[in-house]
N, C-alpha and C positions, 0 to 999 in steps of 0.2 A: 917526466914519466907521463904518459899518454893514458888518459883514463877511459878503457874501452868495458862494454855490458858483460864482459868476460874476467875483468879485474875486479869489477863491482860486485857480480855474481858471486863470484870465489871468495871476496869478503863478506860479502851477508850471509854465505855458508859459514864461514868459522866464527863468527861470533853469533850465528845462529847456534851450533855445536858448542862454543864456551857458554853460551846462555844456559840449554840443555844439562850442560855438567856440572853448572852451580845448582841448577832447579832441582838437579835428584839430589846431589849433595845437600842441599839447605833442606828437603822434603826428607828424604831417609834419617839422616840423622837424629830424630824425635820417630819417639814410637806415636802410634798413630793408627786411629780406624783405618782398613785398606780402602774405602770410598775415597775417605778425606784424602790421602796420598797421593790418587789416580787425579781427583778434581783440582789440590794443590798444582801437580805436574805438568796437567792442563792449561792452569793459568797463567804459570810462570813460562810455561814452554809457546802459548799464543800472544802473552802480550809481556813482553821482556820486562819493560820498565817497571809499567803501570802495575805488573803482577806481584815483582819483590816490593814495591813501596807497599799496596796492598796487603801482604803476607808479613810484612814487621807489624804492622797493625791490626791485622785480625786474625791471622796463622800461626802466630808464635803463639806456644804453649810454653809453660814452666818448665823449668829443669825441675829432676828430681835433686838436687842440690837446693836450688830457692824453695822446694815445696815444703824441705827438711828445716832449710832456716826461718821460714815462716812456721811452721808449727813451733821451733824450738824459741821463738820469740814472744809467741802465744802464750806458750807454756811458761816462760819467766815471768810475764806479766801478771798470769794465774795466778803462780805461786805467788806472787808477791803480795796480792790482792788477799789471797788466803791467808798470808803469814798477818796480815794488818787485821781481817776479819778475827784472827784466833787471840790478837792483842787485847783487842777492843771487846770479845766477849768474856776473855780473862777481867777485863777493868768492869764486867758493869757497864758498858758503851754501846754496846752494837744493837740489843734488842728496844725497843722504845720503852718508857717509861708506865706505858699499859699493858706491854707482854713481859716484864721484868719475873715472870715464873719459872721458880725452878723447872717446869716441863717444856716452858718453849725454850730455855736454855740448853735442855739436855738435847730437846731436837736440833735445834741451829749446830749443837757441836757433835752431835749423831751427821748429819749434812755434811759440815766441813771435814771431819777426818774420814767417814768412808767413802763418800762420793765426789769428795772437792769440790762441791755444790757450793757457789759463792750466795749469800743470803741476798735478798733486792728488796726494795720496798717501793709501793706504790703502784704494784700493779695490776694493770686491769686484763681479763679474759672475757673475752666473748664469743659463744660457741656457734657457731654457724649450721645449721643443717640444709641449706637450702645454695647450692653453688651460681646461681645467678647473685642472690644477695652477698656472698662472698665475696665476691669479684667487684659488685657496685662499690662496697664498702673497700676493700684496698684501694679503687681505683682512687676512690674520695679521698683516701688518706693519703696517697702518692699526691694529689692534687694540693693536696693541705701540709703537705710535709715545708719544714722549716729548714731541715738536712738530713 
């Protein structure tokens, strides 16, 4: 077979065109701001390769299937966490041995059973009113971070 600018042409049409039909395919399929859609379409329909490698790694969104398994995975670990916090406040365990008062007891289990408020100890707040100093401070502490 004799490969002329006319057999070539005609093949970089069709899989020009199969590109095309995957890019709307893989782009519609997820709901989706209609910017992102048109600029997704764009990229997979100007640079074939380069654009689906791209779009596995920054264009895929979640299914509402994984959003579901992720929360309901969350949520067994809650429970879980709650059902050990309700042990250990039944034994005497959970509150330190300086808040051992009947009132912080009845709060910590006022928390656990209306709002599944898990109890935490040791932490710090600091209120920011100034958004320069917020930001210096995150930054410091992303710089400082261990994980």
């Amino acid at each position: 077979m004799i490969w002329t600018w006319d057999i070539i042409r005609r093949i970089i049409e069709v899989l020009w065109l199969i590109n095309i039909g995957f890019a709307i395919w893989t782009v519609f399929r997820s709901r989706r701001d209609i910017a992102a859609t048109w600029a997704w379409l764009l990229v997979l329909s100007v640079f074939p390769i380069v654009g689906f490698i791209l779009y596995m790694f920054v264009g895929r969104q979640l299914s509402h299937d994984d959003i579901f398994t992720i929360q309901e995975e969350q949520a067994k670990y809650q429970n879980s966490f709650l059902k050990k916090q309700h042990q250990l406040l039944e034994k005497h365990e959970l509150l330190p041995q300086s808040n051992q008062k009947p009132r912080a007891r009845m709060l910590a289990n006022l928390n656990l059973n209306n709002d599944e408020a898990l109890l935490t100890f040791d932490n710090r707040v600091e209120v920011f009113t100034d958004g320069h100093a917020k930001f210096e401070q995150l930054i410091d502490d992303i710089n400082h971070a261990k994980k």
